[in-house]
Every structure is written in structure tokens, then in C-alpha cells.
Biotite code that builds the C-alpha atoms (Angstrom):
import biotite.structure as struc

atoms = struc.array([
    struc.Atom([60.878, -51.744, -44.614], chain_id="A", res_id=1, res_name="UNK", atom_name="CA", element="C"),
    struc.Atom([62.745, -52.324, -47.849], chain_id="A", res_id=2, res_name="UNK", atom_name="CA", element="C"),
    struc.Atom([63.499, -55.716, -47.149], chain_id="A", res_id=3, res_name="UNK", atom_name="CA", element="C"),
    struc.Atom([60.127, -56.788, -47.823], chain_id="A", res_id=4, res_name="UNK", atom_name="CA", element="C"),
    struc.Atom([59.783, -54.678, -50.658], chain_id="A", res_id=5, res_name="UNK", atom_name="CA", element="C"),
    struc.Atom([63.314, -56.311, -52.474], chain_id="A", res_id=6, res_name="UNK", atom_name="CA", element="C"),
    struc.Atom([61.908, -59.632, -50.952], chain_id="A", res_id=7, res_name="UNK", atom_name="CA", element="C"),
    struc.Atom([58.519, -59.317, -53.167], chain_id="A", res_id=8, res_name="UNK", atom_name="CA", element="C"),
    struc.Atom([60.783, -58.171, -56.183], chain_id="A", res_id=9, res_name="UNK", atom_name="CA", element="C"),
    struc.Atom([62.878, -61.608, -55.672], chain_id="A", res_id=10, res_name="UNK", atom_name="CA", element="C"),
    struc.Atom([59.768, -63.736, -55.424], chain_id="A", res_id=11, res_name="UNK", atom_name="CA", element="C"),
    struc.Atom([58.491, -62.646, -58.767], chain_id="A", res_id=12, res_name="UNK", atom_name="CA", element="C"),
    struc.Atom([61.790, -63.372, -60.371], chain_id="A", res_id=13, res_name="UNK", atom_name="CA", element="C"),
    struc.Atom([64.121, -60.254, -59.656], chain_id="A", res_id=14, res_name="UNK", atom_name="CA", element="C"),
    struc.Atom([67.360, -61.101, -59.886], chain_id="A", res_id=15, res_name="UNK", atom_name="CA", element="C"),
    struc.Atom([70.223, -59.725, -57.322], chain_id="A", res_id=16, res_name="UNK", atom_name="CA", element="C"),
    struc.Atom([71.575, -57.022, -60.085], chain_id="A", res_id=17, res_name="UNK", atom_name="CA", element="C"),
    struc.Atom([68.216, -55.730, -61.131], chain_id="A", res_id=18, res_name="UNK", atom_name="CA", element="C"),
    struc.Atom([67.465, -55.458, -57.345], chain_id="A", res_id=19, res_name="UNK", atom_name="CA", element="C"),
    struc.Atom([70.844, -53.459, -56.683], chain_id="A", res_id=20, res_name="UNK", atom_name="CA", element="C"),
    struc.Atom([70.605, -51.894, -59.785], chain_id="A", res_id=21, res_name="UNK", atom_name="CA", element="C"),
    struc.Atom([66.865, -50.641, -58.982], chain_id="A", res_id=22, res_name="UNK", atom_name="CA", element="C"),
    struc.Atom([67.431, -49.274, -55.769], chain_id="A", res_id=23, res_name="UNK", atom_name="CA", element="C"),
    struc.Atom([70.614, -47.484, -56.789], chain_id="A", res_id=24, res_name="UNK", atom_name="CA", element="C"),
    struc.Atom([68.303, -45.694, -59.516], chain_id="A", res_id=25, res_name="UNK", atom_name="CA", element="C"),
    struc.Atom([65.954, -44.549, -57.116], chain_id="A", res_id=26, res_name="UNK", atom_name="CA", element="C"),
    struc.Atom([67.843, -43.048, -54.278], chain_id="A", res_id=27, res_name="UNK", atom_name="CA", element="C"),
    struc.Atom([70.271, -41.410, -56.537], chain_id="A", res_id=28, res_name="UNK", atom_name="CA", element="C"),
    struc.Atom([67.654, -39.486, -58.017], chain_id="A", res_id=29, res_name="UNK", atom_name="CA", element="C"),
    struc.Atom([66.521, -38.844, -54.752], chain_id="A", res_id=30, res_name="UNK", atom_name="CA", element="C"),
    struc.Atom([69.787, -38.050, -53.909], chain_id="A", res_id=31, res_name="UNK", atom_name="CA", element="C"),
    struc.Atom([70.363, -35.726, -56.826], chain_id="A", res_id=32, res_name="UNK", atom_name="CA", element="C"),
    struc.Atom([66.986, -33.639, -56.427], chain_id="A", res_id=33, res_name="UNK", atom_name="CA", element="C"),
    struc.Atom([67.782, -32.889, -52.883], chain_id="A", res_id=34, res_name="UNK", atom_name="CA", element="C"),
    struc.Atom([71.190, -31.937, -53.387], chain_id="A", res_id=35, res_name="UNK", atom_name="CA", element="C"),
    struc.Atom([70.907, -29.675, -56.778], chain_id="A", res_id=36, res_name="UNK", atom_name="CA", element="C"),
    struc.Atom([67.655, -27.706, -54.322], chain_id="A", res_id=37, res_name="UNK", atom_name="CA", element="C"),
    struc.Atom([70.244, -27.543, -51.514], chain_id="A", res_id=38, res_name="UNK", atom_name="CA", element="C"),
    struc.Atom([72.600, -26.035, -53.815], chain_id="A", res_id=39, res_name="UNK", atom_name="CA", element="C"),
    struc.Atom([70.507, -23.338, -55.122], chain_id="A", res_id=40, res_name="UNK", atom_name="CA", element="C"),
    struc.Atom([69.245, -22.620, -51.692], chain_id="A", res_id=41, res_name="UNK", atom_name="CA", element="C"),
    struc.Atom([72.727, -22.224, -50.395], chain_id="A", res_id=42, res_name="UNK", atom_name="CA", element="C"),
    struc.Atom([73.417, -19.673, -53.223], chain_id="A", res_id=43, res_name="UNK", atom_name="CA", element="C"),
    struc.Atom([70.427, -18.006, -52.786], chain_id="A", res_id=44, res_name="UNK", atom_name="CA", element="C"),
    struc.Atom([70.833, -17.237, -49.367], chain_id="A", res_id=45, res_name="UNK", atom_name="CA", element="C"),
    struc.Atom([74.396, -16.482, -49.794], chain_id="A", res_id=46, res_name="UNK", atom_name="CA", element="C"),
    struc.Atom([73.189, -13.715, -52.783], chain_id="A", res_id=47, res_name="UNK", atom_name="CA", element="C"),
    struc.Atom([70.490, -12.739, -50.034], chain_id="A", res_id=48, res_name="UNK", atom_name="CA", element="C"),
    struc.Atom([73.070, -12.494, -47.499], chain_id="A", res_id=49, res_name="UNK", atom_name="CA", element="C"),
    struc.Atom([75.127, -10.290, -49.356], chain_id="A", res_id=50, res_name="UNK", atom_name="CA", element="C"),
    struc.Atom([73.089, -7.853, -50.558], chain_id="A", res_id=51, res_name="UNK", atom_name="CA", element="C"),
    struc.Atom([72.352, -7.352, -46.901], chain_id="A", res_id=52, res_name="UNK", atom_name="CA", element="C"),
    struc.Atom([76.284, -7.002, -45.600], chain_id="A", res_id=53, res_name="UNK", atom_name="CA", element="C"),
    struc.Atom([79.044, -6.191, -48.368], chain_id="A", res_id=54, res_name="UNK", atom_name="CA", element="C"),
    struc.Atom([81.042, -8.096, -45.780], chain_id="A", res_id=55, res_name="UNK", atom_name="CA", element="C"),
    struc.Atom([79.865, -11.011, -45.356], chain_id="A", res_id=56, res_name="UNK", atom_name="CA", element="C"),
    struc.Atom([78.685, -11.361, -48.768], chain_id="A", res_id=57, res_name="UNK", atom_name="CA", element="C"),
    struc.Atom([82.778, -11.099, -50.187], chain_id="A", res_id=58, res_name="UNK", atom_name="CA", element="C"),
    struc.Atom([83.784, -13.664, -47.575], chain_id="A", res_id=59, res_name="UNK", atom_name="CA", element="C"),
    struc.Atom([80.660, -16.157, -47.996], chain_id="A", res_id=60, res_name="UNK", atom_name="CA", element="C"),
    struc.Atom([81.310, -17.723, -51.637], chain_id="A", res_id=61, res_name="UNK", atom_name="CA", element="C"),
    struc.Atom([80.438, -20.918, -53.417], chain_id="A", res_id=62, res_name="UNK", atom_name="CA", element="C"),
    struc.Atom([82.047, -21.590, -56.734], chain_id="A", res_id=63, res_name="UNK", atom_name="CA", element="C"),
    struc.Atom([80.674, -23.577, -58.975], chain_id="A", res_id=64, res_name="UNK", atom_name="CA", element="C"),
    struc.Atom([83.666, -25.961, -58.612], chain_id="A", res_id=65, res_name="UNK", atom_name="CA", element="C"),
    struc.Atom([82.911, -26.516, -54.907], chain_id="A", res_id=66, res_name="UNK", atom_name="CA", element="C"),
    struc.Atom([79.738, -27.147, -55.412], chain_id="A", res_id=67, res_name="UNK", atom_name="CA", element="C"),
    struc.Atom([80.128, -29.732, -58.034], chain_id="A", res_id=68, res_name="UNK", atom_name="CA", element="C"),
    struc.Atom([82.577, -31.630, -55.618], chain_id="A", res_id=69, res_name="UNK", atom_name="CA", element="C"),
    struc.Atom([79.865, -31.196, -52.713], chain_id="A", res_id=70, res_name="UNK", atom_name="CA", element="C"),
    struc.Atom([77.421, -33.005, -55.377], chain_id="A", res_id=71, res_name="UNK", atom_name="CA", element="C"),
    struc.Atom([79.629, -35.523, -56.505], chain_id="A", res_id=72, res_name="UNK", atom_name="CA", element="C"),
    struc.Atom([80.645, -36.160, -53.064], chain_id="A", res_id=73, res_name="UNK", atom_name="CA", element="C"),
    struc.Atom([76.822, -36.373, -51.217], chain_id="A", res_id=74, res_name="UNK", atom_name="CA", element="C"),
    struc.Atom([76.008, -38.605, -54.753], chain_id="A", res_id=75, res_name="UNK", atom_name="CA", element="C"),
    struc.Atom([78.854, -40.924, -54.532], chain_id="A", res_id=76, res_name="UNK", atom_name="CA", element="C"),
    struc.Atom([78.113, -41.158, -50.648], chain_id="A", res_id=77, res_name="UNK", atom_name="CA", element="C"),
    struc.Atom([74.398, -42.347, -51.471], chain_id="A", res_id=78, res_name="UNK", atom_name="CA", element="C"),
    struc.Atom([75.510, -44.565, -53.890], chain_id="A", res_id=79, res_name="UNK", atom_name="CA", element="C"),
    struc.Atom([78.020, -46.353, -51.677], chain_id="A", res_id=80, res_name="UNK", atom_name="CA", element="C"),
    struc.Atom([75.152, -46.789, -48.931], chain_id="A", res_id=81, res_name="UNK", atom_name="CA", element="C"),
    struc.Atom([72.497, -47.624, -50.863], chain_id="A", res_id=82, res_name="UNK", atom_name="CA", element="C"),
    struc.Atom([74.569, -51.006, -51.916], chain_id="A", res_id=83, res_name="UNK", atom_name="CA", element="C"),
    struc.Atom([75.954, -51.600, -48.596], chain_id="A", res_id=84, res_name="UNK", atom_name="CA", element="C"),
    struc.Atom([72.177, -51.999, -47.490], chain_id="A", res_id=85, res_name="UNK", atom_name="CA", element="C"),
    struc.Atom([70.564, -53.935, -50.664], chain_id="A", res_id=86, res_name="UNK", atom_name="CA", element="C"),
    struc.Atom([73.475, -55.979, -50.415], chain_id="A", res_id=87, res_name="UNK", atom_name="CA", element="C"),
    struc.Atom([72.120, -58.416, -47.688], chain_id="A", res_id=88, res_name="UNK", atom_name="CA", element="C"),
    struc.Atom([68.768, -58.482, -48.766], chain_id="A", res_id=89, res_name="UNK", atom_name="CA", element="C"),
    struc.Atom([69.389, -58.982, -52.291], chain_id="A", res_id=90, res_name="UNK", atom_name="CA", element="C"),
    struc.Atom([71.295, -62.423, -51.697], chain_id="A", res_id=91, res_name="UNK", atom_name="CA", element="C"),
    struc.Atom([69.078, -64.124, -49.406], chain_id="A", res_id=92, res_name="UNK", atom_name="CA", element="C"),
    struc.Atom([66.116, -66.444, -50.077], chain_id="A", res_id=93, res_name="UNK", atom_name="CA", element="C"),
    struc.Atom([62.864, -64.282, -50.829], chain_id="A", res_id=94, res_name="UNK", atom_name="CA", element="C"),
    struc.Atom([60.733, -66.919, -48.468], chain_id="A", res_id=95, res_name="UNK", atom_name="CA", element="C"),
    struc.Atom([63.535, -65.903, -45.358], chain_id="A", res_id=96, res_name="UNK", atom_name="CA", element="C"),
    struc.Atom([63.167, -61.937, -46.069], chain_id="A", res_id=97, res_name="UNK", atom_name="CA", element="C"),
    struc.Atom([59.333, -61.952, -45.966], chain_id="A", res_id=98, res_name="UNK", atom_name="CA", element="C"),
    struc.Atom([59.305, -64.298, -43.219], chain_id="A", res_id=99, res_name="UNK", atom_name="CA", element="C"),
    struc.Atom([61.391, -61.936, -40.948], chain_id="A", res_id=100, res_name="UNK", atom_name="CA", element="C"),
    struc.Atom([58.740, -58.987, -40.936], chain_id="A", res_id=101, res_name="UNK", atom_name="CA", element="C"),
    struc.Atom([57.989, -58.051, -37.312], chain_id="A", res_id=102, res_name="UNK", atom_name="CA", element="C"),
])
């Protein structure tokens, strides 16, 4: 659980923005590795796709545009999520977020 982990960062001296700040780092290169491979995969199988059926290849397209709005959006989206969790965690008293491990 990453409440324990953020509580062990605030017992050694942590402070809420590093905490925030650290987590944001981590998941949004998480976030940007898995959506940059989705991306390529999508356009591989779309280039796959259409060298199968002329078709279906003309009507299946992802430009570069799109794809940069997909990113930014699935980024942004992390982003916005991974604060609305840390937030909580970050402010409370490291002795009460260790403590309330099950």
C-alpha cells in the first residue's frame, strides 16, 4: 500500500511537496512508457491491418495530432489522480498512516 510507503518517507523528514512531487514523477513516467508503447502498437497494427485490407486500412487512421492529444490526455489524467490519492496521505501524521496498516 502506498500509504505506508509515503508514511516512511514522512517519518524520515519528507515533506508534503517532495511526497506529491515524488509520486507524480513516478507514475507519470509510468504513465508515459505505457502510453508512447500503446501508441506504436496501435500504429503498428493499424499498418498491419492495412496491408491486409486496402479498406480498412484507408478508413483506420491515427494522425500524429490525435495521438498527441490521446497522450496528453491519458498523462494529464494520471497526473490529476495521482494527487487526488497522495493528497490524504501526504497531510496526515506519519505515526497515524503506519499505524493504520491492516
Amino acid at each position: 500500500d502506498r500509504r505506508f510507503e509515503i508514511g516512511v518517507l514522512k517519518s524520515i523528514g519528507y515533506s508534503r511537496w517532495q511526497l506529491l512531487i515524488s509520486q507524480v514523477v513516478e507514475y507519470t513516467l509510468m504513465s508515459v512508457v505505457a502510453t508512447f508503447s500503446a501508441l506504436l502498437l496501435t500504429w503498428g497494427l493499424l499498418a498491419l491491418a492495412g496491408m491486409f485490407n486496402d479498406v480498412l486500412g484507408s478508413l483506420l487512421l491515427l494522425k500524429p495530432a490525435t495521438a498527441g492529444l490521446i497522450a496528453l490526455i491519458g498523462i494529464g489524467f494520471t497526473v490529476l489522480i495521482v494527487l487526488w490519492a497522495t493528497w490524504k496521505p501526504s497531510n496526515a501524521s506519519p505515526v497515524f498512516v503506519l499505524n493504520d496498516r491492516e
